[in-house]
Structure formats: structure tokens, C-alpha cells
C-alpha positions in Angstrom: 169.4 94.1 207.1 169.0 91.0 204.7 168.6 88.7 207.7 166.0 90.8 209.2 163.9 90.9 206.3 164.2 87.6 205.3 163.0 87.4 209.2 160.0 89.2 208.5 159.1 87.7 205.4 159.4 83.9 207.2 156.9 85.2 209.9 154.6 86.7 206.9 154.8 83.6 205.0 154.1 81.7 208.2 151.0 84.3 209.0 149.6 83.7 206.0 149.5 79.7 206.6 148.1 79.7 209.5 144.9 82.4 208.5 144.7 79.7 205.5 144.2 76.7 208.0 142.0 78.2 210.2 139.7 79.1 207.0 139.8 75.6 205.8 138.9 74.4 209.9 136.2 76.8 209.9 135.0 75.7 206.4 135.0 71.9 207.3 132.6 73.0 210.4 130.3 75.0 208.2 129.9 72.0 205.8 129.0 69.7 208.7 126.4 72.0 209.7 124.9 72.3 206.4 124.6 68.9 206.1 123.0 68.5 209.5 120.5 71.4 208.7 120.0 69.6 205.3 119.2 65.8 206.9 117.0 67.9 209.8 114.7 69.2 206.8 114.7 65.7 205.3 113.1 63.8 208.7 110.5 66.6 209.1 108.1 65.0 207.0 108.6 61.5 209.5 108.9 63.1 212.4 106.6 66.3 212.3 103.4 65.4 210.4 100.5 67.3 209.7 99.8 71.0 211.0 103.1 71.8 212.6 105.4 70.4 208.9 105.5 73.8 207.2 106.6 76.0 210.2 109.3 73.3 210.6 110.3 73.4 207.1 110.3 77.0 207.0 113.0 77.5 210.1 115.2 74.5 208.5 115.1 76.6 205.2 116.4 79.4 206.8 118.8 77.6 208.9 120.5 76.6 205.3 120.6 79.6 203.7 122.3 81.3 206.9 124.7 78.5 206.8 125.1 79.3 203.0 126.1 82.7 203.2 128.4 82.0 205.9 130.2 79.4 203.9 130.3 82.3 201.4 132.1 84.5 203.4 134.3 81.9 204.7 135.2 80.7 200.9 136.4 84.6 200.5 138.4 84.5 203.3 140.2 81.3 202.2 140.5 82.9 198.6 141.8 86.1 200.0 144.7 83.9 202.7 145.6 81.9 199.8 146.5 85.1 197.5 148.0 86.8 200.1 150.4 83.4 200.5 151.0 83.6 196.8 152.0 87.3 196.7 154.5 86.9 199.7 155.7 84.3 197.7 156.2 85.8 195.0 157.1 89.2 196.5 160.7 89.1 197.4 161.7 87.8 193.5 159.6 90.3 191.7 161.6 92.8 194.2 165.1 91.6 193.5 164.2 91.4 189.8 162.6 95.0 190.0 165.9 95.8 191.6 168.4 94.5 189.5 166.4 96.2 186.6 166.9 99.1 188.5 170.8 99.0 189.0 170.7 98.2 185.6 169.1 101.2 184.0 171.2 103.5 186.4 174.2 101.8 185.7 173.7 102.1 182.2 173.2 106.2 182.2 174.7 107.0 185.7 175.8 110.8 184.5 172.1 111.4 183.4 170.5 110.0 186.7 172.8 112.0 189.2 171.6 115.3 187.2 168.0 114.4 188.8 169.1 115.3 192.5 171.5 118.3 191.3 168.0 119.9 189.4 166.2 119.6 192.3 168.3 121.3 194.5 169.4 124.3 191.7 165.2 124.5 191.0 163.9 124.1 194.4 166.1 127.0 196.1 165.2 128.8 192.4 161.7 128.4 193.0 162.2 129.6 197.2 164.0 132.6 195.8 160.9 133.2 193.8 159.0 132.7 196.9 160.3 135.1 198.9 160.6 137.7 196.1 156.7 137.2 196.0 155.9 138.0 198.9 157.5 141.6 198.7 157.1 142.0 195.3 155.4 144.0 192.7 154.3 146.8 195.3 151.3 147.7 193.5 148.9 144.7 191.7 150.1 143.6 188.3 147.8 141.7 185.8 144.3 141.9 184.9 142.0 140.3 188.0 141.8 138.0 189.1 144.9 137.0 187.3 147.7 138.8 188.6 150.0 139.5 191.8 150.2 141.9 194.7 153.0 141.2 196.7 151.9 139.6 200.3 153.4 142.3 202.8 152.2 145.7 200.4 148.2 144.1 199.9 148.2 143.4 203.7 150.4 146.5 204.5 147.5 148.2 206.4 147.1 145.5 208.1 150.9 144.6 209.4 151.5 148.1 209.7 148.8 148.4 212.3 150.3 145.2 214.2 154.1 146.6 214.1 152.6 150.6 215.0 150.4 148.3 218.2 153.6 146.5 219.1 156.0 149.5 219.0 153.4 151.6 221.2 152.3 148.4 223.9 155.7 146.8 224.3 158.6 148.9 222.8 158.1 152.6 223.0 156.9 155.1 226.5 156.1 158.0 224.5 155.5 159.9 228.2 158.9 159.0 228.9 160.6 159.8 225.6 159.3 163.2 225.6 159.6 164.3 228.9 164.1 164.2 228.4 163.2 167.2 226.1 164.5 170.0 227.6 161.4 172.8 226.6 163.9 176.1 226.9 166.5 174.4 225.7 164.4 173.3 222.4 162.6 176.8 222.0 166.0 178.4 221.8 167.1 176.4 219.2 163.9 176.9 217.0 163.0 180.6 217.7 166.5 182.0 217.4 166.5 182.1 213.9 165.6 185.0 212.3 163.7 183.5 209.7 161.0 182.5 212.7 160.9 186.0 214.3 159.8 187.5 210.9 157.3 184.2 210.3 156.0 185.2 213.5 155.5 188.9 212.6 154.1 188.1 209.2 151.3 186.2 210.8 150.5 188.7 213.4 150.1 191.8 210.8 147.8 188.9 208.4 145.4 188.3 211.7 145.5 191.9 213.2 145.8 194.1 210.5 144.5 196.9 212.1 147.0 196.8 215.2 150.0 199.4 214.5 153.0 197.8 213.4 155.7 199.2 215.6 153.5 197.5 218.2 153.4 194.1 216.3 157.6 194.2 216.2 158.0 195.5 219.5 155.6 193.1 221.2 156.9 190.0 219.0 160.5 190.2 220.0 162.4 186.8 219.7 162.6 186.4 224.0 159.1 186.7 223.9 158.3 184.0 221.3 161.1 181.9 223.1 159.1 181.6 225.8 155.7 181.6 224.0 157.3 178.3 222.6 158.2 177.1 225.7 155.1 177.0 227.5 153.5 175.0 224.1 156.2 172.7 224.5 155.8 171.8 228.2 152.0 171.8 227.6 152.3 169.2 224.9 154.7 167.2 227.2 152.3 167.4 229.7 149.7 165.1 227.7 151.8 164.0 224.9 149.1 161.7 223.6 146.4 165.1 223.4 148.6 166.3 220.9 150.2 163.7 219.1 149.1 160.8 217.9 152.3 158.3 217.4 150.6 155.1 216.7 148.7 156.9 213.4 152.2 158.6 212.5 153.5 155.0 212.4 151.4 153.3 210.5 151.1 156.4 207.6 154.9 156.4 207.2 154.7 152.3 207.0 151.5 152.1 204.6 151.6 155.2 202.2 154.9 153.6 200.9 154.7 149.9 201.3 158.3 150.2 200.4 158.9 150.9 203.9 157.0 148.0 205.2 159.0 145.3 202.9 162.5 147.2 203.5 161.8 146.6 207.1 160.8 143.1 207.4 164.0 142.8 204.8 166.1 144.5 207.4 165.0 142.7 210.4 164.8 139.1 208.6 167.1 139.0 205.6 168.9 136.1 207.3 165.8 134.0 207.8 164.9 135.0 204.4 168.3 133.7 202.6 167.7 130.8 204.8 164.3 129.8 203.4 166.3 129.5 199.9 169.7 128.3 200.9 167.7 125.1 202.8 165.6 124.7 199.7 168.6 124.4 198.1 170.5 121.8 200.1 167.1 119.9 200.7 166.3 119.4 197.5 169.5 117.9 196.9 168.8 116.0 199.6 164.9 114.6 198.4 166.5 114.5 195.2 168.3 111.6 195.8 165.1 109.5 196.7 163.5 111.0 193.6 166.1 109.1 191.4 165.7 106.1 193.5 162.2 106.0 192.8 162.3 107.2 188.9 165.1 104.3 188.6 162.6 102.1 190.4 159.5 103.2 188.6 160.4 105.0 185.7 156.9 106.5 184.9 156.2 110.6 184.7 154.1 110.4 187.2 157.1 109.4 189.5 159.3 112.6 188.5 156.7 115.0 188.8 155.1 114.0 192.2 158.9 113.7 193.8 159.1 117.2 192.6 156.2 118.7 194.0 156.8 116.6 197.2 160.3 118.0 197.3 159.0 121.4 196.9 156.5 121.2 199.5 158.8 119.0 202.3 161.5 122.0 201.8 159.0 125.4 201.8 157.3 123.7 204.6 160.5 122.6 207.0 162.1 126.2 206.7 159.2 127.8 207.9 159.3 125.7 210.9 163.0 126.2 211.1 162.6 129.8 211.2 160.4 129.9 214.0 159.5 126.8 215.7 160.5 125.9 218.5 159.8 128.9 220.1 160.9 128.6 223.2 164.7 127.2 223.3 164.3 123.2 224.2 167.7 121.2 225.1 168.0 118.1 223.5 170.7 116.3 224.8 173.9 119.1 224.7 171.9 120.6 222.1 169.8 124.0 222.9 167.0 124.2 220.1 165.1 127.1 219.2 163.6 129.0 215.7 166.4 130.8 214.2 165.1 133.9 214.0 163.8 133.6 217.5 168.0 132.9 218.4 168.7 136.4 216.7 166.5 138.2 219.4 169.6 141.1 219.9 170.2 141.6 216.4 166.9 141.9 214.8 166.1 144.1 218.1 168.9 146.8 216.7 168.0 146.9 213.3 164.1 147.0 214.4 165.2 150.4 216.5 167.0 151.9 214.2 164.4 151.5 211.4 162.1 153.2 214.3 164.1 156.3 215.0 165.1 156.4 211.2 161.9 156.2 209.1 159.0 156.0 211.6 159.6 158.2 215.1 162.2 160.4 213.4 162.6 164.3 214.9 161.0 165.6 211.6 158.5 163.2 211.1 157.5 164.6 214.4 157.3 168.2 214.0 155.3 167.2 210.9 152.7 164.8 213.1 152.3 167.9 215.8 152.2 170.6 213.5 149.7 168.9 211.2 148.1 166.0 212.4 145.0 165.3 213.4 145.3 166.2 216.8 146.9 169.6 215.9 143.5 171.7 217.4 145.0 170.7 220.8 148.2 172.7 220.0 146.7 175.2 218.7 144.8 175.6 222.2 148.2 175.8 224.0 149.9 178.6 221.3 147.0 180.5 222.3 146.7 179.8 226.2 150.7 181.0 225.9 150.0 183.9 223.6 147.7 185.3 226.2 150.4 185.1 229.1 153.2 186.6 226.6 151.4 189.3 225.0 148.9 191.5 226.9 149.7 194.5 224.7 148.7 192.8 221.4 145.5 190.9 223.5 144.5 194.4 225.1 144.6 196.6 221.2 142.4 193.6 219.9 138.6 193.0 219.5 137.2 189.2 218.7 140.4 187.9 221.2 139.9 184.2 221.3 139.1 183.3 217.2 141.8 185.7 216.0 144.1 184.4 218.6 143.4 181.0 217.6 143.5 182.4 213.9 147.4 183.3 214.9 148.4 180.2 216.0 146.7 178.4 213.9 148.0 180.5 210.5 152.0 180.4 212.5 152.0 176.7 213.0 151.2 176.1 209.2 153.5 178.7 207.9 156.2 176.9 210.3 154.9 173.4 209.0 155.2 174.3 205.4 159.1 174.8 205.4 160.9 172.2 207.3 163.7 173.5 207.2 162.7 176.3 210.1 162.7 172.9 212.5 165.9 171.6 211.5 168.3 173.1 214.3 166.3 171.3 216.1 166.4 167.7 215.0 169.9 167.2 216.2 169.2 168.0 220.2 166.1 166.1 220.0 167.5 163.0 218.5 169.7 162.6 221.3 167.4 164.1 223.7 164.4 161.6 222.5 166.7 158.4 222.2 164.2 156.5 220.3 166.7 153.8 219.3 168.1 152.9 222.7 164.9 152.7 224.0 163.1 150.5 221.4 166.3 148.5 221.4 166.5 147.7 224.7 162.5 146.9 225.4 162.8 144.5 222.3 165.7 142.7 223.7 164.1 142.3 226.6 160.7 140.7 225.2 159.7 137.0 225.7 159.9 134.9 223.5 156.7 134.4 222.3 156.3 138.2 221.8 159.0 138.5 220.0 158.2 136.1 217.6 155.5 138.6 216.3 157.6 141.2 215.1 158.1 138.7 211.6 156.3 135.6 211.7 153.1 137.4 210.8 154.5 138.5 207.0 155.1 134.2 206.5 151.6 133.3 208.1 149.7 135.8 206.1 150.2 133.5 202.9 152.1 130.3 203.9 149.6 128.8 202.4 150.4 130.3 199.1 154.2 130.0 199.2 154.0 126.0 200.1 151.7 125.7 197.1 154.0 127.6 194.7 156.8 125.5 195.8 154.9 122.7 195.4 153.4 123.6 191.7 156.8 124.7 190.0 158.5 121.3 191.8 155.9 119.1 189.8 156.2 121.2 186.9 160.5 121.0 187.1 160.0 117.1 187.7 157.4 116.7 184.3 159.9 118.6 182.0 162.7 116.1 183.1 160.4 113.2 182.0 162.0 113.6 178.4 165.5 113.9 178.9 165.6 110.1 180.9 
């Protein structure tokens, strides 16, 4: 290492020289000139005469002030070789001296300097921590605006809950599919055979046809009846699923009007990647922090503490983010296979993601809830009627107005059946099993490329990584100032 740089310097020093010589060369040449152009405008009186002698002079003139300025710029040249050949010079003592004073300071208060890499480290995964708690955290804005915090997933929760509900309904979820394993007959049995149902049933009928006898009412609503009333809706609704539910806006209410859900499933799928971001902060600011004492023993100044902390903050905020999810695609590098490390957890974030899904989003009585009274809930309404007709020509023949106080049934029976839950509940078992959400969102996520998958988290660091590099940088500079006094 010392040979090669006393190498370099050699061929410097030498450099140097020779850009001196050929200044000096091409000086000597610009004073011969000169003094050529100076004797030419000396013989023009002699040799010119009369009407041509102040042309002549004129171009001779002008001759010696270009050669003038030229000799200028060559002089600066030559001024700048030479102090470039006294600084090389000088250069490798002034370093050796700037080292030794150097050694000596760090020699002098060793215990002191090694504390410089250990605060970095402790502070830079303290101010990651704080980074990642920021982006989930407060839920709703704090502080007086403009100055105060939202955390980054709840203020963009509309947002990122619209891009999870898109993903789960393009690439993860058949809703056709899922709904069509549901066994109708099987499913009407289960909710009509409570008695609870029958009466809810009968309540409604006497409120909408008050004037029809009620012997009739009870004898035509009998429970095999509104079994298969019930069973015609349900194959109806399977029949155009999407007519009568709308899945996509069921996810994105249960994700955005709790945020909480939102941040406790990007938690979920990427607590990992998360501890990573502060556990390399950690470790790399030890790292950095090493160079940061080199420097502050080098150049003790403030300045030098406080920019190696905010350069440690942003090099470590900056490199995890890239370790989490770049490259994304796995590369081989020798025997090595390279790839994000989120993106090499594909199978695991895939079964936490489902089971999120079929917990909180696509749950059996989050269901009910969406058909019963969502905002597609006219098109059920339709089919209880379109099946009342078929089930009960007794109760349609004693009638008048038949279509609206049909329609008024169903419509007044759904919400009487939507405003206690727990008439659907024998039913949430058979259809969590029938529906299968989790296998099936498990399985199509596992099975994404890539680049897709990437997507499902990268979004929630892209949204503000702006922000988080600049808060790591900011509290690194700030960490680095307040060591100033204590060296």
C-alpha cells in the first residue's frame, strides 16, 4: 500500500514537471513572437511610407496585444503547474503529520472515541424504529396543521386499500368460483331451521299484508316452504354473484373504516422486513460509525460529526429499503442466488395474507352483511320476490298491489334478518369450509410472479420513502451535533 502510493505520488510529482516545462517552452515562444511583432511595428515607418503606414500599424498593434494576452494566459498556467508542484510536495508531510496528530488525539482518549461508532449504531436503529413506527402510527392526525403527523399507511389508507381490494379481486380471489362450492339446500337448511326465522318470517308477512287472515299467513309460511324460498335466492345470487354482491367495496370498507386493519395487515405480512429495516440500521451504523471517528479524529470540527451522522442515517434507511425488495427477480452471483428479502418469503407472507382475507375481509359474516345490506341488495330483493311468487300462490292470489308489497316483504325480511346476526350464524361454519377463501387466496399468491408479488407491500414504503430517508437523515445529524461536546 505505501509503495503504491509513493508510486503515484512519483508519477504526480513527475506530471506536474513536465506541465511546468512545457509552460515555460510555450512562454519562451510567445516572447519571441512579441518581440518580432514589436521590431515589425518599428520598420513600418521605413519600409511602408505614406498612405498605407497607419493600416500597417494598426494590424501590428493588434498582433501585440493578441500576443499579450496569450502570454497572460500562459503565465497562469505556469503559476498554476508550479503550485500544483508545491502542494504535491508538500502533500504527503502535511498528511503524515495530520495523521500522527490523529493517532495522537485517539490514543490519548481511546474509550471516548470508540463510543462514537457504538452511538451510531444504538441511535441509528433508534431512529429506524422510529421510522417504521411512523409510518403506522398515530391512526388519526395529531398536531395543529400543518405541524403534525398522520401515520403514512392510515392518511393513504383509501388509497392502499383500493390497491390490496384490486389485487385480491384480479389476481388472488374467483369470486364465481368460491361461491358456486356453496351447496344452496344445504345452506337454506341450516338458516331457516331455526325457529327464530320462521316467526321473523311470519312477523313480516302479517306487517306487509295485514289484511290477509292469519291462519293463512302460518299455514302458507311453513319452515319447508321458506327453505326452499331461500334456496332459489341463493342459487339466483350464485348465478351472478357480482349482481348481488359487490366484494371489491366490502374489502376496501372493512380495510379503510378502521385503518387499524390496514396497518395490522401490512404488520402481519411484513413484520420481518420491518424488524429488518431497524436491525440493519443498527449493525450499519456501527459499521459507518467507524469512518465517522476516523474522520472526527482526522478533522475534529462539528461539522464533521454531524454530517457522518446524517450520512450514516441516510446510507442505512436507504440500503434496507433496497434490501427489502430489490433485486426483484432472484440473480445468481457466483454460488450465491440474490433476491429482495421479502420477495424470498413469497410462501409465507402468501399464508398470513390469506388468512387475514378470510378472517377480517371475506369472512362468512361480513358476507351475509355485504348481501343483506349493501349496495347491491335491490338485486336480492328481486330474487326473494321472483321465489316468493313460485312458493306462495295462496298468499299472492288473497293480495292486491302484488309486486310492491311483495317486494315490501322481502325487502322488510332481509333487514329484520340483517339486524340480528346471530340468525346467520349456523351458517358461518358450513360456509367457511364450503367457501375456502384461505386456500384459495393462499395458493393464487404463491403462485404470483415476482414482480406482482412485490406489490402486495412495497407500496406502504414507496408512498413516503422520501420522508423516512429524510428522518433518518435529520435525527443522524442532530445525534452527531450533540456529540460535538462530549469529545
Amino acid at each position: 500500500m505505501a509503495r503504491r502510493r509513493r508510486h503515484r505520488l512519483g508519477v504526480q510529482r513527475r506530471t506536474a514537471a513536465a506541465q511546468h516545462e512545457r509552460a515555460a517552452a510555450t512562454r519562451r515562444v510567445h516572447d519571441k513572437t512579441r518581440d518580432a511583432a514589436a521590431r515589425g511595428v518599428a520598420e513600418v515607418p521605413a519600409n511602408g511610407g505614406g498612405a498605407g503606414r497607419e493600416p500597417r500599424r494598426a494590424t501590428a498593434a493588434a498582433a501585440a496585444a493578441g500576443v499579450g494576452r496569450r502570454r497572460a494566459r500562459v503565465d497562469g498556467v505556469c503559476a498554476r503547474a508550479g503550485a500544483a508542484a508545491a502542494w504535491l510536495a508538500a502533500t504527503p508531510a502535511a498528511a503524515a503529520a495530520r495523521r500522527a496528530r490523529a493517532f495522537s488525539r485517539f490514543a490519548a482518549s481511546w474509550p471516548l472515541y470508540c463510543t462514537i461508532p457504538l452511538t451510531a449504531g444504538v441511535f441509528n436503529a433508534l431512529t429506524n424504529k422510529l421510522a417504521v413506527t411512523m409510518m403506522f402510527e398515530p391512526v388519526r392526525y395529531r398536531g395543529r396543521r400543518p405541524f403534525g403527523w398522520q401515520g403514512i399507511v392510515p392518511k393513504a389508507a383509501r388509497r392502499m386499500g383500493g390497491d390490496v381490494a384490486d389485487l385480491l379481486m384480479r389476481e388472488l380471489l374467483d369470486v364465481e368460483a368460491m361461491v358456486s362450492r356453496v351447496d344452496a339446500d344445504h345452506l337454506a337448511a341450516l338458516l331457516v331451521d331455526a325457529p327464530e326465522v320462521v316467526e321473523l318470517g311470519v312477523a313480516a308477512c302479517r306487517k306487509t299484508f295485514p289484511s290477509a287472515p292469519e291462519g293463512l299467513v302460518r299455514a302458507t309460511l311453513t319452515a319447508p316452504r321458506l327453505r326452499r324460498v331461500a334456496a332459489a335466492t341463493i342459487r339466483a345470487v350464485q348465478a351472478n354473484v357480482t349482481e348481488a354482491v359487490d366484494v371489491r367495496r366490502l374489502c376496501v370498507d372493512r380495510l379503510c373504516d378502521d385503518p387499524r386493519q390496514l396497518c395490522d395487515l401490512f404488520r402481519r405480512c411484513g413484520k420481518p422486513e420491518l424488524d429488518a429495516v431497524v436491525t440493519l440500521g443498527g449493525w450499519g451504523g456501527l459499521l459507518l460509525g467507524v469512518f465517522q471517528m476516523g474522520a472526527w479524529a482526522l478533522y475534529p470540527r462539528a461539522w464533521t460529526l454531524a454530517l457522518g451522522g446524517a450520512f450514516v442515517g441516510f446510507a442505512t434507511d436507504w440500503a434496507a429499503l433496497k434490501i427489502l425488495f430489490s433485486p426483484v427477480e432472484p440473480r445468481k452471483i457466483g454460488p450465491l442466488t440474490v433476491q429482495g428479502l421479502f420477495l424470498r418469503r413469497q410462501a409465507e407472507v402468501s399464508a398470513d395474507f390469506a388468512d387475514f382475507v378470510a378472517a377480517e375481509l371475506v369472512a362468512p359474516e361480513h358476507l351475509w352483511r355485504a348481501l343483506l345490506t349493501g349496495p347491491r341488495r335491490a338485486a336480492v330483493v328481486d330474487h326473494v320476490v321472483a321465489a316468493l311468487r313460485a312458493e306462495l300462490p295462496g298468499l299472492v292470489a288473497s293480495a292486491g298491489d302484488v309486486p310492491a308489497q311483495l317486494a315490501e316483504l322481502a325487502d322488510r325480511g332481509l333487514a329484520e334478518l340483517a339486524a340480528d346476526p346471530a340468525l346467520t350464524r349456523p351458517t358461518e361454519a358450513y360456509l367457511a369450509r364450503a367457501l375456502d377463501v384461505e386456500t384459495a387466496v393462499r395458493d393464487a399468491m404463491a403462485a404470483l410472479p415476482p414482480a406482482k408479488f412485490e406489490r402486495v407491500l412495497h407500496p406502504v414504503f414507496e408512498q413516503d420513502e422520501a420522508t423516512l430517508i429524510a428522518v433518518g437523515m435529520t435525527l443522524g445529524g442532530l445525534v452527531g451535533l450533540a456529540q460535538v461536546p462530549l469529545y
